[in-house]
C-alpha positions in Angstrom: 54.2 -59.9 36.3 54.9 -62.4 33.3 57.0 -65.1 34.8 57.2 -63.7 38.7 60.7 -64.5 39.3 62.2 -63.6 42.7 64.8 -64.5 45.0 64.1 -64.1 48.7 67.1 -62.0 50.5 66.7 -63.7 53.8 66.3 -61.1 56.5 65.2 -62.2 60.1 62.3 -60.8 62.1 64.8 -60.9 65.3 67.4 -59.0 63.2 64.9 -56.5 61.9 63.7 -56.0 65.7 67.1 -56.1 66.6 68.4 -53.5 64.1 65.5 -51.3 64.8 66.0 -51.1 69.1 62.4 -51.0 69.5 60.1 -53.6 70.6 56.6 -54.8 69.6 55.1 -51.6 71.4 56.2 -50.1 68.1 55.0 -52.2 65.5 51.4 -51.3 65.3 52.3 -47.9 64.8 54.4 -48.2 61.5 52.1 -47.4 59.7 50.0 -44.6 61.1 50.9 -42.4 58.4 50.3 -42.9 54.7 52.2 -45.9 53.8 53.7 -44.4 50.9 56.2 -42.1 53.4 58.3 -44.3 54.1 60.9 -43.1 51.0 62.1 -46.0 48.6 59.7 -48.3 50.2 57.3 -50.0 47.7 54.0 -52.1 48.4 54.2 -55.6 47.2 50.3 -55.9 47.8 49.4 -53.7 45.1 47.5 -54.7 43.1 48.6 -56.1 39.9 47.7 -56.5 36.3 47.5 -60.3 35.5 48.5 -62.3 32.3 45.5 -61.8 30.3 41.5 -60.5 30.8 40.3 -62.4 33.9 36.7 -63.6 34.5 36.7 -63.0 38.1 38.6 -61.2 40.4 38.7 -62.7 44.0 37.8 -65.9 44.9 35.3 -67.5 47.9 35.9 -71.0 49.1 33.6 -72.6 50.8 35.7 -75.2 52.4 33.3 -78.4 54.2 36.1 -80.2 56.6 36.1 -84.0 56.3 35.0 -84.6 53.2 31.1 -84.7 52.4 29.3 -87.5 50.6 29.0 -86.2 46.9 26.7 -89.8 46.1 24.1 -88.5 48.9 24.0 -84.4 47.9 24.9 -83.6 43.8 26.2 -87.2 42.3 22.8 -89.2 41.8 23.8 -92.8 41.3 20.7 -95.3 41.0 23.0 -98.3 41.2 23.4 -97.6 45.3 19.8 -98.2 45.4 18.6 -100.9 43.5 22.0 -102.8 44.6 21.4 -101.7 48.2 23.2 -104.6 50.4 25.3 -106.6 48.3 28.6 -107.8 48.0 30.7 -106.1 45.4 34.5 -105.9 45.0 35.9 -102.1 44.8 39.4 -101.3 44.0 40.2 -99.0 46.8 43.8 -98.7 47.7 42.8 -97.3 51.2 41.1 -100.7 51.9 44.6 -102.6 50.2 46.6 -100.8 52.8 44.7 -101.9 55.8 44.2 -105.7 54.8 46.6 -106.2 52.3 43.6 -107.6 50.2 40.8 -106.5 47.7 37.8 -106.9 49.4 34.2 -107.0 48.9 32.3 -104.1 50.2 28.3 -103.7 51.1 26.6 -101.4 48.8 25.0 -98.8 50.6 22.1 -96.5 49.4 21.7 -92.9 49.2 20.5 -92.1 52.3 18.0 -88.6 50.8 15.9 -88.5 48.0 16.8 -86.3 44.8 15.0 -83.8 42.7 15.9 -82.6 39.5 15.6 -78.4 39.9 15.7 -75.3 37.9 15.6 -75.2 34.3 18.9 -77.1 33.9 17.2 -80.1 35.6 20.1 -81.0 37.6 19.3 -83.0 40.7 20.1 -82.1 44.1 19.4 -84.6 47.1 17.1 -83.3 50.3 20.3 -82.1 52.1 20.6 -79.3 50.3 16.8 -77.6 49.3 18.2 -74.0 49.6 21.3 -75.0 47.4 18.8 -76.5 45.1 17.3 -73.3 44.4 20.5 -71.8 42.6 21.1 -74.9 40.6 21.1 -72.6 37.3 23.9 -70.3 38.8 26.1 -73.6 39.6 28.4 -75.1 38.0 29.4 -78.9 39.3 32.7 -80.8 38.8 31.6 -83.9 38.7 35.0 -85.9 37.9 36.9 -84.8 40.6 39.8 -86.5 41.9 43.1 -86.1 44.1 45.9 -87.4 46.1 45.8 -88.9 49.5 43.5 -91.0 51.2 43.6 -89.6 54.8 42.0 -85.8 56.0 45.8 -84.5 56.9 48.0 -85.4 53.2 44.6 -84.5 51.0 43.4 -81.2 52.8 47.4 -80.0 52.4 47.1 -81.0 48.9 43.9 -79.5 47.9 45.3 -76.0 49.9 48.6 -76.7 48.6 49.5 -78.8 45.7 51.8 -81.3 48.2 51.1 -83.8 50.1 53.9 -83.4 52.3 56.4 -80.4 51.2 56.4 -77.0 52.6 54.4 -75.2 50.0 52.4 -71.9 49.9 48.9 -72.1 50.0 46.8 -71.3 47.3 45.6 -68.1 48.5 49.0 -67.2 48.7 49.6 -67.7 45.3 46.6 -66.1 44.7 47.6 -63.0 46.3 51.1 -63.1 45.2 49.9 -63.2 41.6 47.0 -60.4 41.7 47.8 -58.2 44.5 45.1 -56.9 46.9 42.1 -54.8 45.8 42.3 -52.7 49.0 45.5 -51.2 50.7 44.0 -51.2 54.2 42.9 -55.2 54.2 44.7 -58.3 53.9 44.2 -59.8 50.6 43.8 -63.4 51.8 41.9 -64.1 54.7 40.7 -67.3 56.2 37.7 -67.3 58.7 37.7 -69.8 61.7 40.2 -72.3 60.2 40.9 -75.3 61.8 44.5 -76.4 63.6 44.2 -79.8 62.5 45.1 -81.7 59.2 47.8 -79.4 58.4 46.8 -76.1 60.5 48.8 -73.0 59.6 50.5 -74.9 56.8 46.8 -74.5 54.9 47.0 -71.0 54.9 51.1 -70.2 55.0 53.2 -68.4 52.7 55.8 -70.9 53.0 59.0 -69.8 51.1 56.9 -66.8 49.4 57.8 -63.3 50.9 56.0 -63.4 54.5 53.1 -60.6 53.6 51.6 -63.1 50.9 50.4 -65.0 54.3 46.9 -65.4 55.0 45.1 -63.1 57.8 43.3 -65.9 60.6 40.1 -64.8 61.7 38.8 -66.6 65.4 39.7 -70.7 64.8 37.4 -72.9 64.3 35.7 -74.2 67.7 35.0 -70.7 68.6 31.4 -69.1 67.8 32.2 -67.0 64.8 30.1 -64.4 66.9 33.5 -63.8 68.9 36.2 -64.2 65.7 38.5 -62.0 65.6 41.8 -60.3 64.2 44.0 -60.7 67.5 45.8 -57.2 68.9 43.7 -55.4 66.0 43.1 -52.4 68.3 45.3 -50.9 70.4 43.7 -49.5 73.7 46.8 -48.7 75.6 48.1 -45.9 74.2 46.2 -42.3 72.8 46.5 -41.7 69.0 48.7 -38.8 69.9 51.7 -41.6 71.4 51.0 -43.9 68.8 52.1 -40.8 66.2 55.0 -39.8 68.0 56.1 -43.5 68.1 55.7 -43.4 64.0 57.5 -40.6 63.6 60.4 -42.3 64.9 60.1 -45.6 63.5 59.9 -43.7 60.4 63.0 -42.2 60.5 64.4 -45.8 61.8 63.0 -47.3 58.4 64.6 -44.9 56.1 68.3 -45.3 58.0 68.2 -49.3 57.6 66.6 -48.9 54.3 68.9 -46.7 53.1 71.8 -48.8 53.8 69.6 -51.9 52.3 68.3 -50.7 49.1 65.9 -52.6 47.0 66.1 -54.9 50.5 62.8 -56.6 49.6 62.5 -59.0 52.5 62.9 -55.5 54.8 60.3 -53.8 52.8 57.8 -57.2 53.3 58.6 -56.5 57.1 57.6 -52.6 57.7 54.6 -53.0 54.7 53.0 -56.1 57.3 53.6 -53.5 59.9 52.2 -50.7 58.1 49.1 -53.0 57.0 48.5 -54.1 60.7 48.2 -50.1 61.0 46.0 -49.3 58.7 44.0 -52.8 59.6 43.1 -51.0 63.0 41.0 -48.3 60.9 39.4 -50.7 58.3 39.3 -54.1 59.7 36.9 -53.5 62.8 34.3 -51.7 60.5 34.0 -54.6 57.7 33.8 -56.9 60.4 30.6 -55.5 62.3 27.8 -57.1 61.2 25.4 -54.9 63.2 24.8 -52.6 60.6 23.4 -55.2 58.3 19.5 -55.1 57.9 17.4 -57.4 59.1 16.2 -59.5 56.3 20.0 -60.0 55.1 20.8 -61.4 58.4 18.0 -63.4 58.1 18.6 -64.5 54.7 21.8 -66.0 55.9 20.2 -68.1 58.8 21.6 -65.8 61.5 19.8 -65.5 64.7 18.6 -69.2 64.3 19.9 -72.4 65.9 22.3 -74.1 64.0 22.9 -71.4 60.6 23.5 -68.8 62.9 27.4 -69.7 63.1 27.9 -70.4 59.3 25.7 -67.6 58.5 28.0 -65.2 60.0 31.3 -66.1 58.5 29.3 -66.3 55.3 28.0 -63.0 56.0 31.7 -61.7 57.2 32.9 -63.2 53.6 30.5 -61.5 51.4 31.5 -58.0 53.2 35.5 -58.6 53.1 34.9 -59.4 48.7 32.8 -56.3 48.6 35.7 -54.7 50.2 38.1 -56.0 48.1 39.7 -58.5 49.6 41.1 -61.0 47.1 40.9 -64.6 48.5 38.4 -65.6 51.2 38.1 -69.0 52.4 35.0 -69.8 55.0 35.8 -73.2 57.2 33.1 -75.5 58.3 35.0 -77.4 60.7 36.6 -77.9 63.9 39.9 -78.9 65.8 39.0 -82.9 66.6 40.5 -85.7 65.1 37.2 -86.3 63.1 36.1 -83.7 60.5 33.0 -82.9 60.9 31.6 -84.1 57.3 33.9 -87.5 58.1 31.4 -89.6 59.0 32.5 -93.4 58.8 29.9 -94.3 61.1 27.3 -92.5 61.3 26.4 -91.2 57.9 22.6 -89.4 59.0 25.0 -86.6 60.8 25.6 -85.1 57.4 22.0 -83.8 57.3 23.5 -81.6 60.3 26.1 -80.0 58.7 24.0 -79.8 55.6 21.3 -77.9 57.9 23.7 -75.8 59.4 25.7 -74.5 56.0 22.8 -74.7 53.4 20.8 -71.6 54.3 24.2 -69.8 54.8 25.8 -70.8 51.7 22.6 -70.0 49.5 22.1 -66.9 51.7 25.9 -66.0 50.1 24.9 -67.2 46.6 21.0 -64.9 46.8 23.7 -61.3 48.2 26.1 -61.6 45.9 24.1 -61.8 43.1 21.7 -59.1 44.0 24.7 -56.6 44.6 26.5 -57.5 41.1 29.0 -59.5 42.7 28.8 -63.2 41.8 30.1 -61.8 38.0 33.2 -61.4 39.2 33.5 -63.9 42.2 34.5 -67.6 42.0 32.6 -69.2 44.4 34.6 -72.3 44.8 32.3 -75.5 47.7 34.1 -78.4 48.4 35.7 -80.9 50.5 39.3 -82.3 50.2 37.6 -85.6 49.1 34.3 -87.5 48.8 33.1 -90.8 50.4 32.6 -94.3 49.4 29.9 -96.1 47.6 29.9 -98.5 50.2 29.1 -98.9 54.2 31.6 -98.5 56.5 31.4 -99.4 60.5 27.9 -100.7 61.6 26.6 -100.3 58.0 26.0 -96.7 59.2 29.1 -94.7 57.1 30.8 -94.3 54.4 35.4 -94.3 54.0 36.9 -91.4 52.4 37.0 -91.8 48.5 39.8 -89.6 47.0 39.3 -91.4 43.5 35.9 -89.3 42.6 33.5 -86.9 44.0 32.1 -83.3 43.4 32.8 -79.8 44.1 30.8 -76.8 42.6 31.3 -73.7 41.7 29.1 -70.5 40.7 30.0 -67.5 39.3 32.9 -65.6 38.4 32.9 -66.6 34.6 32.1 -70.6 35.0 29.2 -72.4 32.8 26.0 -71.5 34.8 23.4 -75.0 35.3 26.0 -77.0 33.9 27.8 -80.6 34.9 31.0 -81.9 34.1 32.6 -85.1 34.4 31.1 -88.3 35.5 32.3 -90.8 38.2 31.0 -94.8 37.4 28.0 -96.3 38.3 28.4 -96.9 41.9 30.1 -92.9 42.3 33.3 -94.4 43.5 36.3 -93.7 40.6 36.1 -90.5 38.4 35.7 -92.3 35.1 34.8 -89.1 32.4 36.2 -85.5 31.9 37.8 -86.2 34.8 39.5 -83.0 36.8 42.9 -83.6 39.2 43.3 -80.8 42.0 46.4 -79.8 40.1 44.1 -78.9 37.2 41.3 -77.8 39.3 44.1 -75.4 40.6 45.2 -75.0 37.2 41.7 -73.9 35.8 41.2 -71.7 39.0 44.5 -69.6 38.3 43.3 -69.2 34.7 39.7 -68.0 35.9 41.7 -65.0 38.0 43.7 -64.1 34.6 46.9 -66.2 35.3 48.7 -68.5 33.3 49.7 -71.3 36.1 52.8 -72.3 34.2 54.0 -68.4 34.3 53.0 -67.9 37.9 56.6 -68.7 39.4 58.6 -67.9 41.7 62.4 -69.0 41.9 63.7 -70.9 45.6 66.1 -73.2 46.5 67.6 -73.3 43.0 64.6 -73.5 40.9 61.4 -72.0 39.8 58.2 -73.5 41.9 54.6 -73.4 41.3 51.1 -74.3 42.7 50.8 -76.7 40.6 54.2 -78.3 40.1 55.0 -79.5 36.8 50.8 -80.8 36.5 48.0 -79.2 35.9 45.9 -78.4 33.0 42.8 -75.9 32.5 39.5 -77.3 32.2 38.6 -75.0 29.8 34.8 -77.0 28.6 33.4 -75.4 32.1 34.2 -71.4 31.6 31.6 -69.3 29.8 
């Protein structure tokens, strides 16, 4: 594990197929005995020890698409108000690039009232009253800040570490690092992402070894009601056939990898297989949420207009860490040009979304905790970036601010009822104990056990890393 140093043998899917003479009728089948028969073959999703005593071991992330307003939900900034309407000058390099000028801006207000809650006395604005409610099990990062000003370069980045190189995702890493708690589950699994701002790419493998990619659930645009793993169960063909066809892939595995040995891009190939397998018995269970009582559904809004949908994946999330799945991420969004937090124009949608994840996500916050699991999650909320001080279009929305905003965390090891970082007066730049996404990633790693400087792995003639050559742990946040 200490350095994680590998070099990719490139092997082709079409020459595997090829090599094999069978077709995709076979596949699902590879692994319909213990996965361990296969001789010589070894699982590169076992689970692994990491660098040093972890403080959680999986990770949920809350992703909001489009980047919500952290100056009208966690980041109270008086100034807004009492300067409400005028003119002031910002340094925004968004606004440079479209007029070639520094401009004045119009303050703009926060739009809800905030509260100070819980015995920590941090304040929450009306969005959010269910969040409110665990503001002593949260953790906010207050000085946040990243690169890229537009949805597509920051949401690659935050999932990522690059703006615009193929990169593996940071569930990938993740997963590469740790290894799955459960055999019969993908270790990284993201629920109704979206296609847009980066699609696949936010969730890919890139140049690490193809089973380190994470598992889609439905897409986002589709009720989560109807997500699902696609060609998870096989109805065709009686388990009796699917046996007999094992048998013979079998012995078709240990002829090709007895002539490859210590082949590890082959072994990546028949262990996906032999997971999709072993998916079919596991998969459909975890993700039934009939058998879940009453008041827990209701706790997390489903069965109600507008939480229902949330409140499901939410929900699906909480079963999959239970089940040992190592790195969930849960997408509020949706496949239009516009995020569905990005509102330049017509900031009062955000107490929407807020009404449609805030039951949900507290829901989440209330389960794990009562079942012993929030000691040993990360619950990671956030956007790619936050929004502007000032109005934007009609006086009605805010731009995208990428120089300072907030994400929170709870959980798995972080300072419960605590704030870090500050941003200035107005909310705009991150201006104390400020945190990059390089060291948020950084600080994240560390969290799961890793060192992100030892988490490596060698391509293209050197060693690569989430977080580059950056990154460094915030270390004033962890308990």
């Amino acid at each position: 594990m200490n350095g994680l140093l590998q070099s990719p043998n490139p092997f082709s899917r079409r020459d595997m197929l090829k090599s094999l003479g069978c077709g995709f009728g076979y596949l699902a089948a590879a692994g319909l005995a213990n996965h361990q028969a296969t001789a010589g073959i070894s699982n590169p999703l076992a689970s692994r020890q990491p660098h040093f005593a972890p403080r959680a071991k999986r990770v949920i992330f809350l992703f909001m698409q489009g980047g919500p307003s952290h100056v009208d939900s966690f980041d109270y900034k008086p100034r807004l108000e009492n300067e409400n309407g005028e003119l002031v000058t910002f340094d925004d390099a968004r606004t440079l690039a479209k007029t070639g000028e520094i401009t004045k801006h119009r303050v703009f207000k926060n739009m809800w009232d905030f509260q100070q809650y819980g015995q920590s006395g941090l304040p929450v604005s009306d969005l959010f009253p269910h969040i409110a409610r665990h503001v002593d099990d949260i953790c906010f990062l207050k000085g946040m800040h990243t690169d890229g000003v537009a949805h597509g370069p920051s949401t690659l980045f935050m999932h990522t570490g690059s703006i615009n190189l193929i990169r593996p995702s940071v569930g990938s890493w993740v997963l590469y690092g740790l290894g799955s708690e459960n055999e019969n589950l993908p270790g990284f699994v993201t629920i109704q992402p979206s296609m847009g701002n980066g699609g696949p790419r936010n969730y890919s493998n890139a140049f690490l070894p193809a089973v380190y990619q994470g598992t889609a659930i439905g897409r986002a645009g589709v009720k989560a009601e109807e997500a699902k793993i696609r060609n998870l169960i096989n109805k065709d063909l009686s388990a009796g056939t699917q046996r007999e066809q094992f048998d013979l892939l079998r012995a078709l595995n240990g002829e090709q990898l007895s002539k490859r040995p210590g082949d590890r891009e082959l072994e990546a190939v028949i262990n996906s297989y032999e997971l999709a397998w072993r998916m079919q018995h596991n998969a459909p269970e975890i993700m039934d949420l009939s058998d879940e009582p009453e008041h827990i559904k209701k706790l997390y809004g489903i069965g109600e207009k507008g939480t229902d949908d949330f409140g499901r994946e939410c929900l699906m999330a909480r079963r999959m860490a239970e089940a040992g799945v190592r790195f969930i991420q849960v997408n509020y969004g949706d496949n239009t040009n516009n995020p569905r937090w990005d509102q330049h124009s017509n900031l009062p949608k955000h107490k929407e979304h807020a009404f449609n994840t805030d039951q949900p996500v507290a829901g989440l916050l209330t389960d794990l905790k009562q079942r012993g699991l929030l000691k040993d999650t990360l619950v990671w909320w956030g956007g790619e970036f936050g929004r502007t001080p000032y109005a934007q279009s009609n006086g009605t929305g805010r731009d995208h601010n990428s120089y300072g905003f907030t994400i929170w965390l709870a959980g798995g090891g972080v300072k419960p009822g605590f704030s870090y970082g500050e941003t200035d007066e107005y909310g705009h730049h991150a201006v104390q104990n400020k945190i990059h996404m390089h060291d948020w990633h950084a600080t994240m790693l560390h969290i799961l056990g890793m060192d992100h400087e030892k988490l490596t792995f060698h391509y293209d003639g050197r060693p690569f890393r989430l977080t580059d050559v950056h990154g460094e742990v915030a270390k004033e946040i962890l308990s």
